[in-house]
N, C-alpha and C positions, 0 to 999 in steps of 0.2 A: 098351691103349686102341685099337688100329689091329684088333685082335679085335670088339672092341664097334661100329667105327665100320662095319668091314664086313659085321656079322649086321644092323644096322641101315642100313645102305646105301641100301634104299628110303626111308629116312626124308630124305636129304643130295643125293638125283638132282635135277634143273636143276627137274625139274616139282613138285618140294615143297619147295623155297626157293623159287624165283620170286619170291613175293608176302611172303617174309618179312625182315625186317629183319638187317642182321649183328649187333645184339643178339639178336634170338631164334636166331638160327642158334645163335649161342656157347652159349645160356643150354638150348640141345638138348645141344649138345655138354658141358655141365656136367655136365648132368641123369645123361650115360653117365659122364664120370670120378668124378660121384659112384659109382657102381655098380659101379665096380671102387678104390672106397677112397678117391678121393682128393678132399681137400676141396672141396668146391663153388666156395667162396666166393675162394680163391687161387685156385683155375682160371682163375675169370671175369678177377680182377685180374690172373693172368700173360697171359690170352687179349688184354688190349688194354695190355700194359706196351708202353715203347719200345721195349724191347728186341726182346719180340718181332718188332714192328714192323718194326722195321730190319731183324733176320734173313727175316723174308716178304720184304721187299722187293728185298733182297739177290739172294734166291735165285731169285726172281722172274724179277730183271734176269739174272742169270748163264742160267737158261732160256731165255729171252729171247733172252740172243746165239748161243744153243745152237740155235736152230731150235726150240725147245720150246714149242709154243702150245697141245697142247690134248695129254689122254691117253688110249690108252696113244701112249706118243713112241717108239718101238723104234730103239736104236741095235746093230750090230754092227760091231765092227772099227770104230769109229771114223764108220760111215756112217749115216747117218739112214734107216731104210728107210718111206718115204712111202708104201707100195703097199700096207696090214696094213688092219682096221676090229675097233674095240672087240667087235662081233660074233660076231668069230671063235671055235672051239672050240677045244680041247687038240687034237683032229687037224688044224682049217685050222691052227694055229701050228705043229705038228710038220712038216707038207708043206711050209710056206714056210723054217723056219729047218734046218732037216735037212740042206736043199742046201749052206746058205751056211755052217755049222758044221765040213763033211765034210773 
């Protein structure tokens, strides 16, 4: 599924939700688990059980105390490195974590 969500990834960016509902978001997100097999219609219902629910929230929170507010979050050793931008290429990431791996 994490295949289909990231070929489709312009469809999920801040500026093509925005204006749409967390029903139609899920019912997007359906749309792809149907397409790799799985039944639409339990998607939707596992997408708003409690269950689920609880684990979002959970993990949320656990983020949360983590320093984790937006992504990518880069942690090394234990340290949050705050100074990265989603931006970057495979060489800016290679010249920033290179050093700090060596």
């Amino acid at each position: 599924m994490i295949d289909k969500i990231y070929a489709n990834f312009d469809n999920f960016v801040d500026a093509a939700v925005e204006s749409k509902s967390k029903n139609d978001i899920a019912k997007d997100l359906a749309v792809l688990a149907e397409s790799i097999g799985l039944d639409k219609e339990k998607f939707l219902s596992a997408m708003f059980s409690d269950d689920v629910t609880q684990w979002l929230k959970y993990h949320t929170r656990h983020g949360r105390q983590l320093s984790v507010h937006v992504t990518p979050t880069v942690y090394v050793n234990g340290i949050n490195l705050a100074d990265h931008s989603s931006s970057w290429t495979l060489d800016d990431w290679a010249k920033h974590m290179d050093p700090l791996l060596a």
